[in-house]
N, C-alpha and C positions, 0 to 999 in steps of 0.2 A: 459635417457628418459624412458626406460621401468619402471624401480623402481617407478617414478614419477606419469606414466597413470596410476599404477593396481589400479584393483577396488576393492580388497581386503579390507578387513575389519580389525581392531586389537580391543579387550576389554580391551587391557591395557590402551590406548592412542592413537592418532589421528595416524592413519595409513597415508599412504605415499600419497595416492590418495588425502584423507584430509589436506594434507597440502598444497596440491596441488590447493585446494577449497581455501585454505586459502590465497596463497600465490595471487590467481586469485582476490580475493577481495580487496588486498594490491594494484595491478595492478591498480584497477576499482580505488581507492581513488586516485592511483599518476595519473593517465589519467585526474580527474578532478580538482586537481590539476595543474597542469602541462598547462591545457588546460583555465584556469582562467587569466593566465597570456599571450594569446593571444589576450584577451579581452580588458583588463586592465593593468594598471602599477600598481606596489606593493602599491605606496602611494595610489592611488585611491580605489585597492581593503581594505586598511586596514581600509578607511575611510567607506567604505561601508559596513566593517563588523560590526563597530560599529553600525552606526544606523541598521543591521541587529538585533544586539543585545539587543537594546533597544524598538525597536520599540513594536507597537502592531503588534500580531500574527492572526487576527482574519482571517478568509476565508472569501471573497479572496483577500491573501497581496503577493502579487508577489516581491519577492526577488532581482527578475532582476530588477522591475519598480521602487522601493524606495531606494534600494543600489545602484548594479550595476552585470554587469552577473559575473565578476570577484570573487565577493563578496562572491555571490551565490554560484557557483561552489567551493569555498573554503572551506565554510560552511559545504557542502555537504563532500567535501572529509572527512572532520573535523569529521563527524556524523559518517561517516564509519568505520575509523579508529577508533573512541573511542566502537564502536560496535563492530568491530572484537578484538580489545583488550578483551573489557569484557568478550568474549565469550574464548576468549584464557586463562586467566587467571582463567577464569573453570572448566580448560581442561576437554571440552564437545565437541562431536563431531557437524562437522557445517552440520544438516540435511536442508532438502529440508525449510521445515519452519523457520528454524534461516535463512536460505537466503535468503525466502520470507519477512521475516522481516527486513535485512539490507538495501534490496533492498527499502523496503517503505521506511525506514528511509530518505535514499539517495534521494528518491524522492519528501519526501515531507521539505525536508532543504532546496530548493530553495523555498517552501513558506508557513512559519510557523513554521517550528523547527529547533534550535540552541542551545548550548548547556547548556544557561543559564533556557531556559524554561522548557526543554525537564528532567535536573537532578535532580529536586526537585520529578518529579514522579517518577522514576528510584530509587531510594531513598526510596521513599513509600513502592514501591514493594518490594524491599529489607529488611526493615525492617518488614514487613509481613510476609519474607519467616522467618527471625529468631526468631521470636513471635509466630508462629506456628511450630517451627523445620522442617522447608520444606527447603534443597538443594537450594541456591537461581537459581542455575543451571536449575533448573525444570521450576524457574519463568522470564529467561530471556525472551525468546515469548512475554510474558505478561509488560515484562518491555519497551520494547521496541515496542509493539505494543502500548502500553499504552500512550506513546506519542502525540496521538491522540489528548490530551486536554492540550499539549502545549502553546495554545493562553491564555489558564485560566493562566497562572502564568505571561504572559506580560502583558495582560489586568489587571492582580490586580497588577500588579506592577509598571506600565507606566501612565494607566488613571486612577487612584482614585483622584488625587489631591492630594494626604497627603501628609507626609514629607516623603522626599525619602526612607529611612531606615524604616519607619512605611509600606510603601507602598511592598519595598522591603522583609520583612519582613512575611507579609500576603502572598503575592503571591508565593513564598517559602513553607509559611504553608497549602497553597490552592492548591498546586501542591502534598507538598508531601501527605496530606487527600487521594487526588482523588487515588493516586499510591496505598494508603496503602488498600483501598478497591477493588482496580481493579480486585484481582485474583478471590474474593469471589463473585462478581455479574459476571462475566465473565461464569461463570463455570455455574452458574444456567440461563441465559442469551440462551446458545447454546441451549437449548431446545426447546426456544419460535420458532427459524427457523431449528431446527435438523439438523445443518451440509448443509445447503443448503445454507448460507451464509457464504461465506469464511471468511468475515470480521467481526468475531465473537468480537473482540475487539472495532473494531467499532460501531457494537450496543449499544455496552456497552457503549464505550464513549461518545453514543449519549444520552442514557437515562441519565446518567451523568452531562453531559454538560448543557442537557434541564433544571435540575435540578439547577444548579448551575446559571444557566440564572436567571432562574424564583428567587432564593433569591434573586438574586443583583437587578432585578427590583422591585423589591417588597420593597427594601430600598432605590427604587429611582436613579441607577445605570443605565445609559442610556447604552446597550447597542446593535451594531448592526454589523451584518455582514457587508462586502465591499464588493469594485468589482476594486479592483487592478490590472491591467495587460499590460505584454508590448509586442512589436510589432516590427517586423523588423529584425527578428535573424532568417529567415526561412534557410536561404542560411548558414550561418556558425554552426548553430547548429546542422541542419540534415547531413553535412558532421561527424560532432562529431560522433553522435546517430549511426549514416551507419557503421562509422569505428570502434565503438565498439561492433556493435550486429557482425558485419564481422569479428571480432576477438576473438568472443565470439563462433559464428557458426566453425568458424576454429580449434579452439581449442576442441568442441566436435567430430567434425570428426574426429580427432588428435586420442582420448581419446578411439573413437571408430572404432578406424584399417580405416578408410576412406572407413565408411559403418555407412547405415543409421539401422542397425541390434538393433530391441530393441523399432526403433520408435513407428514402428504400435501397439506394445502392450501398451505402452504408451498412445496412443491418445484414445486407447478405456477404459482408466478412465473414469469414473461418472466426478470425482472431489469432489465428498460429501465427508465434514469434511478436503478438504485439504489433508491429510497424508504426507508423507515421500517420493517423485518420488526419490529422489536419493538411499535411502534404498531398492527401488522396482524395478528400473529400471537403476540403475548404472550412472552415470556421465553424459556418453558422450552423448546417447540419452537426456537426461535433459537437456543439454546445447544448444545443438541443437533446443530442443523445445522453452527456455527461448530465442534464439537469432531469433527464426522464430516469436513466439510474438511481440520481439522488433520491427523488422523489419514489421511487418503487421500494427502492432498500431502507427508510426510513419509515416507509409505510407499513413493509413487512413485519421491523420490529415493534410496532405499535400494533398490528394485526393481531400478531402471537402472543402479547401482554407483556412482551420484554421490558427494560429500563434505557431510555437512554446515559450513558453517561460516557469516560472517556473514550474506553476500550471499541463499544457500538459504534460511538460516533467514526471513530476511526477507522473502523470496517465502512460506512460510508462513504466519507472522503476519498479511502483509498478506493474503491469501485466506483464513483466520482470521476476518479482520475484514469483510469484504465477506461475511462470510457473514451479518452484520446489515443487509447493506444491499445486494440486489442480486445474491449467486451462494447456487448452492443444488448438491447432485452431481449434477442433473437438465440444469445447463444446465451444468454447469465441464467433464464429462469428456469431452464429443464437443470439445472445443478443446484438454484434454488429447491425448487421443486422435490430434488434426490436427499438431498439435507434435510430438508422438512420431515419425509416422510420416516427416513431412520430415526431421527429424533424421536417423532411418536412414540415408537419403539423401542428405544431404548433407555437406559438409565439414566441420560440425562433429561428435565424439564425442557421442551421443546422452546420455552421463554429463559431458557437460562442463560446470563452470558456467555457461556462455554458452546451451547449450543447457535446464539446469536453469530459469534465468532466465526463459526463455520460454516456458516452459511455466508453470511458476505464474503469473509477473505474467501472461500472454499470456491468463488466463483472466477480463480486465477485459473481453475480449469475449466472456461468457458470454449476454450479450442478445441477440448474434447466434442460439445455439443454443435460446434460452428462446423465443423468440420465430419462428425459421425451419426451425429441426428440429435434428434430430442429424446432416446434412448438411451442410446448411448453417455449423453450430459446426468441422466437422471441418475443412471448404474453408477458413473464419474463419481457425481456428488453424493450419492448413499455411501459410497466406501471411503468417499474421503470424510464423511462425518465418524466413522470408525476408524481411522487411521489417526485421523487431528487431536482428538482427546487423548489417543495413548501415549503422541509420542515426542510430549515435551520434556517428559523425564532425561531423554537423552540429553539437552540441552540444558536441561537448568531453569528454561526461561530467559536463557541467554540471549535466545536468539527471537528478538519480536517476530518474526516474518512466522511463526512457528506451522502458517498453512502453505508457507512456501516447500517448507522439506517436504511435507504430507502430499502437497499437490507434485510435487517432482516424483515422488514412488508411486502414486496414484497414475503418473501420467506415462512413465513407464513402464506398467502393469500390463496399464490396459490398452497400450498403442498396439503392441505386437496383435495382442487378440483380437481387438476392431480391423487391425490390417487383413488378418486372413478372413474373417469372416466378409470383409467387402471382398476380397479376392474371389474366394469360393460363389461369392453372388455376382461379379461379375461373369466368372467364366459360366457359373450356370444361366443367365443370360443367354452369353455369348451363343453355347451352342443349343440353346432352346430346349434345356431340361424343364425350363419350368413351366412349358407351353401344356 
C-alpha cells in the first residue's frame, strides 16, 4: 500500500500513484458494469445496446428511456475503458484533465455517446495530430472532449433515409471532418471567453454543430432537438452515486494519511482555464474534492424533487470530473446557487431536467465565481439558466456540450463588466475615495 499511495512523480513513465489513477478508473468502468446487470438481464441489456447504437443521438435522448439502464450503464463502462486504454497506449500520464475528460465521456454514454458515433471524430483528431506532426498524445483532451458532436454521425447515419451504407458512410465522413478541425477552432475559440469557460470544447462544438445544422437545413433536412427522459430510478440509482462518491471520498483520505492536509489550498483556486489540480495539489485532496462535488450535485437533484436518469447523472459525472481540473465547492455553489434561483422564476419547473441540466453543466462557469466572488458566480449562473434553454435551437441538439456554447457567451458578457468594475474598485481604493 505505501508504494501504491506516493504521490511521487516519474518522467520515464506512469509512476506508481498513476497507476493507481489508472487502475481507480478500471474500478469506475467494472462498478458500472457490474451494476448494469442488477437492472437488467444480459439478453435485455444486449438488446438495448443495439438500439443504443443505432438510434439517433440528438439532446435530449436518454439512454435509460429508449434502451434500458442496463444498456446504459454498459455503454458507459464501454466509453471508459476504450478511453483509458487510449490513454495507456500513450503512455501519458492520467492529469487532472484527461480525468475531467473520462469522466464527461462516462457521463455523457448514457445519453448520446457510444462508440459507433463518438470514433469517426476520434479519428479526425487523430489524423490531424499526424498531418501536422503533433504527438496525437497532446491531442487526446481534444479527442475525447470532441465527442461533443456525437449525435452528428447518428443523425447522418440513422435519419437521412438513403441506403444504409450511403447513410452510413456520410456520417462516418461528417464525424471524422468535425474531429479533423476540432483542435484548430478550439485553440482560437479559448479567447473569445479567456479560460473562464471550462468547456472550451464545448463552444467549439457548439459553433460547429450550429454550423452543420444550418447546411442540413438549408438542403431541407428536418432537424430538431428532443426531450427524452426517464423516471423512477431515484431510489436505486442514488444508492449507486452515494456508494461511489463514498468510495471515491475513502480512497482520498486513504491517499492522504486520513487528513484533509492540502484541501484548503485547493478550494482557493480561480479555476480559470481548468489546469492540472492533481499536478498542484496531489491526489488525495483531489479525490476528496471530485467525491464532495459528487455528493453535493447529486444531493442537489434529490433536494429539488428532480429524477435521476441519463442526462442528470451526466451532469454529475461531468462536475465529477472537473473537480480535477478546475471547479472546487468554493467556486461551483454561487452558480449553483444563481441557477436555482432563476429557475424559481421562470417557466421552467426548478425539478425539470432542463432546469437540472443547467445547473450542473452551468457550473463550467465556476471561474467566473473563483475568480469575481460569490456574486458575481450567482449573476454568472442566473444568466446562464436563460441563455442554456434558449439556445439549442441553433444546434439541433447536435451538439451535447449545449452549456458549453451558453457558458462561452455567458463568460464573455460578463468578463469585460466584472473587469471594469474591479478596476474602478481598485483605483477607488487606491486613491482613498472610499475612506
Amino acid at each position: 500500500m505505501p508504494g501504491i499511495l506516493t504521490q511521487e512523480r516519474s518522467n520515464t513513465g506512469p509512476s506508481i500513484s498513476d497507476r493507481a489513477v489508472t487502475i481507480c478508473f478500471y474500478v469506475f468502468a467494472a462498478i458500472l458494469a457490474g451494476a448494469a446487470f442488477l437492472f437488467n438481464t444480459p439478453a435485455e441489456i444486449l438488446r438495448g445496446y443495439i438500439v443504443i447504437l443505432t438510434s439517433s443521438a440528438n439532446l435530449v435522448t436518454d439512454y435509460f428511456e429508449i434502451a434500458n439502464t442496463g444498456a446504459a450503464l454498459v455503454n458507459a463502462a464501454i466509453m471508459v475503458l476504450q478511453a483509458v486504454v487510449m490513454i495507456g497506449r500513450c503512455r501519458i500520464r492520467l492529469s487532472g484533465p484527461l480525468a475531467a475528460a473520462i469522466f464527461t465521456v462516462a457521463g455523457f454514454s448514457p445519453f448520446g455517446k457510444n462508440p459507433y458515433n463518438s470514433a469517426p471524430i476520434m479519428l479526425g483528431v487523430f489524423a490531424y495530430a499526424r498531418l501536422c506532426k503533433i504527438p496525437f498524445s497532446e491531442l487526446i483532451p481534444t479527442a475525447l472532449f470532441g465527442t461533443a458532436l456525437a449525435p452528428l454521425v447518428s443523425e447522418v447515419s440513422f435519419n437521412f433515409g438513403l441506403l444504409p451504407y450511403h447513410s452510413l458512410l456520410l456520417g462516418i465522413l461528417a464525424g471524422f471532418v468535425t474531429g479533423f478541425f476540432m483542435r484548430v477552432l478550439a485553440l482560437h475559440f479559448i479567447n473569445f471567453h479567456k479560460g473562464f469557460n471550462l468547456y472550451n470544447i464545448g463552444f467549439t462544438a457548439g459553433i460547429i454543430g450550429t454550423l452543420w445544422t444550418a447546411i442540413l437545413r438549408c438542403f431541407g433536412v428536418a432537424v430538431d432537438s428532443v426531450y427524452l427522459v426517464s423516471q423512477g430510478n431515484n431510489l436505486p440509482l442514488s444508492i449507486l452515486l452515494f456508494a461511489m462518491f463514498a468510495a471515491m471520498l475513502t480512497t482520498g483520505l486513504a491517499i492522504n494519511r486520513w487528513s484533509l492536509r492540502g484541501f484548503k489550498a485547493l478550494i482557493k483556486e480561480t479555476g480559470r482555464g481548468g489546469g492540472d489540480f492533481f499536478e498542484s495539489h496531489g491526489h488525495g485532496p483531489v479525490f476528496i474534492n471530485m467525491a464532495l462535488l459528487g455528493i453535493v450535485s447529486t444531493l442537489y437533484i434529490l433536494a429539488v424533487g428532480g429524477e435521476l436518469n441519463g442526462p442528470t447523472i451526466g451532469g454529475v459525472f461531468t462536475v465529477v470530473g472537473f473537480g480535477a481540473s478546475g471547479k472546487h465547492l468554493r467556486n461551483v455553489l454561487p452558480i449553483l446557487a444563481g441557477v436555482f434561483a432563476v429557475s424559481c422564476c421562470s417557466v421552467h419547473d426548478v425539478n425539470s431536467t432542463a432546469a437540472l441540466l443547467a445547473a450542473l453543466f452551468g457550473t463550467t462557469l465556476a471561474p467566473v465565481s473563483g475568480s469575481f466572488g460569490i456574486v458575481a458566480g450567482f449573476v454568472a449562473g442566473g444568466l446562464h439558466m436563460i441563455l442554456t434553454t434558449n439556445i439549442s435551437f441553433l444546434h439541433a441538439g447536435m451538439n451535447l456540450y449545449n452549456n458549453g456554447i451558453s457558458g462561452g457567451f455567458i463568460a464573455a458578457v460578463t468578463l469585460p463588466v466584472l473587469e471594469k468594475i474591479r478596476e474602478i474598485r481598485n483605483r477607488t481604493e487606491a486613491c482613498g475615495c472610499g475612506d
